[in-house]
C-alpha positions in Angstrom: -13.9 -25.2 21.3 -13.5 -28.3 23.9 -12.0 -27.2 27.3 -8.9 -28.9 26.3 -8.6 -26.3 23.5 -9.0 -23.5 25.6 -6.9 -24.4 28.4 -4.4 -24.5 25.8 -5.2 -21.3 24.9 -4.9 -19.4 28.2 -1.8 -21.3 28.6 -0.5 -19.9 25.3 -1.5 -16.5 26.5 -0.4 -16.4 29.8 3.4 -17.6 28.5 3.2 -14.8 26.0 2.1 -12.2 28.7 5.4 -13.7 30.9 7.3 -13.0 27.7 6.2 -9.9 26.5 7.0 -8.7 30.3 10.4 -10.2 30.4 11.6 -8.7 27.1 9.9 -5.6 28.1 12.1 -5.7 31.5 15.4 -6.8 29.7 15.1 -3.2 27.9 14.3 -1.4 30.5 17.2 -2.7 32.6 19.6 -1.9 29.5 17.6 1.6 29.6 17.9 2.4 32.8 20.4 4.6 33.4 19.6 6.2 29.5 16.5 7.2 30.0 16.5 10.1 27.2 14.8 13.7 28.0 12.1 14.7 25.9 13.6 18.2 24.7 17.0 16.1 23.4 14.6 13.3 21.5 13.0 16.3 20.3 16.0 18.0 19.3 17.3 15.0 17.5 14.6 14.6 15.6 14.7 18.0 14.2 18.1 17.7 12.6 17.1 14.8 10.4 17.5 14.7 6.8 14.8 15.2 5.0 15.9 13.2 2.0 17.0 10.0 3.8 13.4 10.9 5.3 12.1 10.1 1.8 14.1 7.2 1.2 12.9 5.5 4.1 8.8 6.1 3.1 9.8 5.0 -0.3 10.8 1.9 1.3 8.5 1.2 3.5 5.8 1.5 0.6 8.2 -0.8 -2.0 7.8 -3.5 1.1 3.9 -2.9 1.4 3.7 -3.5 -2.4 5.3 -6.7 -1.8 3.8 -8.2 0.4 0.6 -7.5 -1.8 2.7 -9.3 -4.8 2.7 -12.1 -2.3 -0.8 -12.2 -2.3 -1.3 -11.7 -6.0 0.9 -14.4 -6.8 -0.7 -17.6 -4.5 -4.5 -16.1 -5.3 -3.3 -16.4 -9.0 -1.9 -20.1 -8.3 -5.6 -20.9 -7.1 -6.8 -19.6 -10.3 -8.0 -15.8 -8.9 -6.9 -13.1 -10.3 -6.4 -9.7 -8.0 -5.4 -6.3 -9.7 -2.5 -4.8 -7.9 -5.1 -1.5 -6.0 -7.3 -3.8 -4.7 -4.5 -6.1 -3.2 -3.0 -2.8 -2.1 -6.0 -1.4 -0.4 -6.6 -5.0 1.1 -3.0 -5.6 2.3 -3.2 -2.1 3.7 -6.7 -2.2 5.3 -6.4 -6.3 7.0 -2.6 -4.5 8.2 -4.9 -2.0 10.2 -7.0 -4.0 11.5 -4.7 -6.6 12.7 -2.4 -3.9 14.3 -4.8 -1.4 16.0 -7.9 -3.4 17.6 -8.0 -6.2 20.3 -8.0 -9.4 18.7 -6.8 -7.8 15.4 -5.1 -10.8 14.3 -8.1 -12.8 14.4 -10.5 -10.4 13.1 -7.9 -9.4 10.1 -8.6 -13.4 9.1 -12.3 -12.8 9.0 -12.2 -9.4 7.1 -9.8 -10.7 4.6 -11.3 -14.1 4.0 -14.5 -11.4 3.5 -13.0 -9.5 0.7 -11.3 -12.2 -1.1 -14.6 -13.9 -1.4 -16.1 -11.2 -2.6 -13.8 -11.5 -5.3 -14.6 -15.2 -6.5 -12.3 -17.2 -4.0 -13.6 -19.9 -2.2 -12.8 -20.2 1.7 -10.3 -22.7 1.2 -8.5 -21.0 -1.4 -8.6 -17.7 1.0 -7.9 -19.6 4.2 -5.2 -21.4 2.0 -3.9 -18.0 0.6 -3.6 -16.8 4.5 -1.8 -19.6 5.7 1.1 -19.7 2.8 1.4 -16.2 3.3 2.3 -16.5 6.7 4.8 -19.3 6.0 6.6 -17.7 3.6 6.8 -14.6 5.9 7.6 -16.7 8.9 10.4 -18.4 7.4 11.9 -15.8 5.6 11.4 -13.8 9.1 13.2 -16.9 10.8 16.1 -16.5 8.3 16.7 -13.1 8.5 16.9 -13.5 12.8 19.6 -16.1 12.4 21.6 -14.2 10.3 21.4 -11.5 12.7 22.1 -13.7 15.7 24.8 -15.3 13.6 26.8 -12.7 12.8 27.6 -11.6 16.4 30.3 -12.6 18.3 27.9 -12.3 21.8 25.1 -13.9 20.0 26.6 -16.9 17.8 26.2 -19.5 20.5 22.9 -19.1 21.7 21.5 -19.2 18.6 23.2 -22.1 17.3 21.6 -23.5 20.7 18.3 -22.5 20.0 18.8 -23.4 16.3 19.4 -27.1 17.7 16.6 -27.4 19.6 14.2 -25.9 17.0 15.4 -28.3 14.5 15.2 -31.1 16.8 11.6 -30.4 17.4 10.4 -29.5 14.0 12.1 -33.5 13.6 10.0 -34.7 16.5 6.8 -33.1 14.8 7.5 -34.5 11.3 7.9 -37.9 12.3 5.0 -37.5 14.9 2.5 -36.3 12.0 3.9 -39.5 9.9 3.3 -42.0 12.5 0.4 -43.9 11.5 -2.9 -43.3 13.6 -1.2 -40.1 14.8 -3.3 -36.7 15.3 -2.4 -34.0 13.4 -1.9 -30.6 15.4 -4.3 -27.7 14.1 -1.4 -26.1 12.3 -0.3 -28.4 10.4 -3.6 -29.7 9.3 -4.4 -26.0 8.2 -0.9 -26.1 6.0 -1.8 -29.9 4.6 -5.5 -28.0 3.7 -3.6 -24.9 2.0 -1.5 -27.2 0.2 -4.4 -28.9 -1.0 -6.2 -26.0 -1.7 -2.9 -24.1 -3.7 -0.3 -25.8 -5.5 2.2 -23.7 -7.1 4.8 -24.8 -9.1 8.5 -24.7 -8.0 8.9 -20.7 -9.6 6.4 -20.1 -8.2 7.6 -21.2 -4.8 11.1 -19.5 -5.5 9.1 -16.2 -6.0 7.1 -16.7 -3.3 10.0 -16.8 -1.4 12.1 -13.5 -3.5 9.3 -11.6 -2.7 8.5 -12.5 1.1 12.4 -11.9 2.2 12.2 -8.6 0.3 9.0 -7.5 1.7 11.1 -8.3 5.6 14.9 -6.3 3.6 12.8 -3.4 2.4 11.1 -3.1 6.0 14.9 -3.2 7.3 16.1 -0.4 4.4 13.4 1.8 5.9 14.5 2.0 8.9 18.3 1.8 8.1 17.3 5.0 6.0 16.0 6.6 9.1 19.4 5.9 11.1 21.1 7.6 7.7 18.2 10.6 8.4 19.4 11.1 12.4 22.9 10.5 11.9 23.1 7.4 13.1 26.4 5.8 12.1 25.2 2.4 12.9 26.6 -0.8 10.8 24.0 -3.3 9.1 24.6 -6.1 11.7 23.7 -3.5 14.1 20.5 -2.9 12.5 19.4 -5.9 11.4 20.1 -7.1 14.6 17.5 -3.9 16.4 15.3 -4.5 13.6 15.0 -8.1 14.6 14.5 -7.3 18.4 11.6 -5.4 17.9 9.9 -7.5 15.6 10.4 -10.4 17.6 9.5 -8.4 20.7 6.3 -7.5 18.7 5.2 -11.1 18.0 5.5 -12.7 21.6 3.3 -9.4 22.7 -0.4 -9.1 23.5 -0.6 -5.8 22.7 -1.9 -4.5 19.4 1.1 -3.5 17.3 3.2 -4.5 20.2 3.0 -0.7 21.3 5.5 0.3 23.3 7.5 -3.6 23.2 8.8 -3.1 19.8 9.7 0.2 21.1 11.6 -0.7 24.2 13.3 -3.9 22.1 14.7 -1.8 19.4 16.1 0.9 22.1 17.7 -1.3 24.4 19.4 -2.7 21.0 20.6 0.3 19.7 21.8 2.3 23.1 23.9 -1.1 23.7 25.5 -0.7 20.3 26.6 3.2 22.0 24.0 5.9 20.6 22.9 8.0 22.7 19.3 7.8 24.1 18.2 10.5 22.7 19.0 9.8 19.2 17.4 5.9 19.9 14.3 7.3 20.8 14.4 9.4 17.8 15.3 6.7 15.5 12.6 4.7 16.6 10.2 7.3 17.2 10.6 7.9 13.6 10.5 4.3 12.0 7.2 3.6 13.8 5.7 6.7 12.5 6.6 5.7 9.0 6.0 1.7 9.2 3.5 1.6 11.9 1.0 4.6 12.3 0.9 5.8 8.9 0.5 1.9 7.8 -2.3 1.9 9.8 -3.9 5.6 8.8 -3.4 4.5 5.1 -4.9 1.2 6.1 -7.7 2.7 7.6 -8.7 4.7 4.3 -8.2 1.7 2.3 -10.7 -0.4 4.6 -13.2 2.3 3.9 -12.6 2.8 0.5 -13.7 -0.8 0.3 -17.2 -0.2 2.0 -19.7 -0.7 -1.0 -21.5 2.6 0.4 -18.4 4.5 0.2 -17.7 3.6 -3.1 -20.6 3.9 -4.3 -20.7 8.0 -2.5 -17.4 8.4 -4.3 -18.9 7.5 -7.4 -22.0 9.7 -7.1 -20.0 12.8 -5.7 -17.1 12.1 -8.5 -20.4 12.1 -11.4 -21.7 15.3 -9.6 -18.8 17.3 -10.1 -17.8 16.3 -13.2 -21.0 17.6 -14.3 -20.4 21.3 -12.8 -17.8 20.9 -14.7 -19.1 20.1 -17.7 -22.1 22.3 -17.1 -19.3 25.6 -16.5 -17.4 24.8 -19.9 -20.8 24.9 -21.8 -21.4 28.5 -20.1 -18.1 29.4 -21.4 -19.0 28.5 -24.6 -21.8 30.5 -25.3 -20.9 33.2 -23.2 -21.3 35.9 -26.2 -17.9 37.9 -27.0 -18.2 41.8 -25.0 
């Protein structure tokens, strides 16, 4: 990397750090005089409904499953084909890496690009697979903010601002990439490679897309499902809108899983909208145990079921006992009558 690159890179850092802080402040100052007691989150989370409970895991596992379809589908545009448990267990274990160890992101590439080739895709088809993924998720993300943003009264005009000016730069970019003797950015030169490297027909874009903005709607049923579970009369601008907070809150973060960001953005959204912050901290403490730490536990058990050793200990111990079992049916059967 040429020191140009990683000036650039500590520069990036340090204006996500200054971000991360000032969302992180913003909620706090919106918290402040809220700040909930333990026994009352406690309480609150006792009285939830078990059945809206369920809902909301069912939902967070329909959008998992999803977002493994999205994988399926572009590694079966480059010719690949993945059966839906492996994609599972992959989507599942490069989630728990990325969200629970320093430089996750980075090392969630690596281990995926691993496993895929393992399965007979090339780097470039894998790298290619990543990078999609990731647009189609990013846009569909970007969609689902401006709709929230949009549909406020307090939030309409600044994001029609910030709409503007994200349009006029995408513009700027585009025509700077087109100019002739112009240097590509690394980003786009890594989407001009995965277009290269996948080319999916136009269902297969529209698909693409279906299944990336469910994978983000199903995320936002689960934890609309929790509000349901605590009571929460909250509407689905409302939602959306804390859903949106946190996520975003998540992204600009350093920390792995944005612990503690997403938190404090999702809060701050919902005590504004007039819960209590009791039941806030409930709510949330409840959709990150469904979509964040039992993500990552399940993730974690998929990344070792992938280990060759473990599979191939599975396989021994699953042998072994279907022979007692077949050695304690033969016993039965010439057990002589009493």
């Amino acid at each position: 990397m040429s020191p140009t690159s990683v000036a650039h890179a500590r520069t990036a850092r340090r204006l996500r750090s200054a971000a991360a802080v000032g969302v992180a402040g913003v909620a706090l100052f919106a918290l402040r005089d809220r700040v909930p007691d333990p026994d009352a989150v406690w309480a609150s989370v006792r009285r939830v409904n078990p059945g809206w409970l369920a809902v909301a895991v069912l939902a967070e596992g329909l959008s998992m499953r999803l977002f493994a379809g999205l994988l399926r589908r572009l590694l079966r545009s480059g010719g690949i084909r993945l059966t839906r448990p492996r994609s599972m267990a992959v989507t599942y274990a490069r989630n728990a890496v990325s969200g629970s160890l320093p430089a996750g992101p980075v090392l969630s590439v690596a281990f995926t690009i691993r496993e895929l080739g393992r399965l007979g895709a090339s780097k470039p088809l894998s790298v290619a697979t990543l990078v999609l993924s990731a647009v189609y998720s990013t846009a569909t993300f970007a969609v689902l903010g401006l709709v929230a943003l949009l549909s406020g009264d307090a939030t309409r005009v600044p994001a029609l601002i910030a709409l503007a000016a994200v349009v006029v730069a995408v513009l700027a970019l585009v025509r700077l990439c087109r100019r002739p003797g112009g240097r590509r950015s690394g980003a786009s030169r890594r989407i001009l490679a995965a277009r290269d490297a996948i080319r999916p027909t136009g269902r297969d874009r529209l698909v693409l897309a279906v299944l990336a903005l469910a994978n983000w709607l199903l995320d936002v049923a689960c934890l609309a499902a929790v509000c349901a579970a605590a009571g929460v009369g909250l509407g689905p601008h409302t939602v959306l809108l804390g859903y949106v907070a946190g996520k975003t809150a998540a992204a600009i973060a350093v920390i792995p899983g944005g612990l503690g960001v997403t938190e404090l953005g999702m809060a701050a959204t919902f005590v504004g909208a007039g819960v209590t912050g009791s039941v806030a901290a409930a709510v949330v403490a409840l959709y990150r145990l469904i979509s964040y730490w039992a993500v990552i536990a399940v993730g974690w058990v998929s990344w070792l079921l992938l280990r060759d050793g473990v599979q191939a200990r599975l396989a021994a111990a699953g042998r072994w006992l279907l022979g007692v079992i077949g050695r304690g049916e033969d016993e039965a059967d010439v057990r002589p009558a009493g």
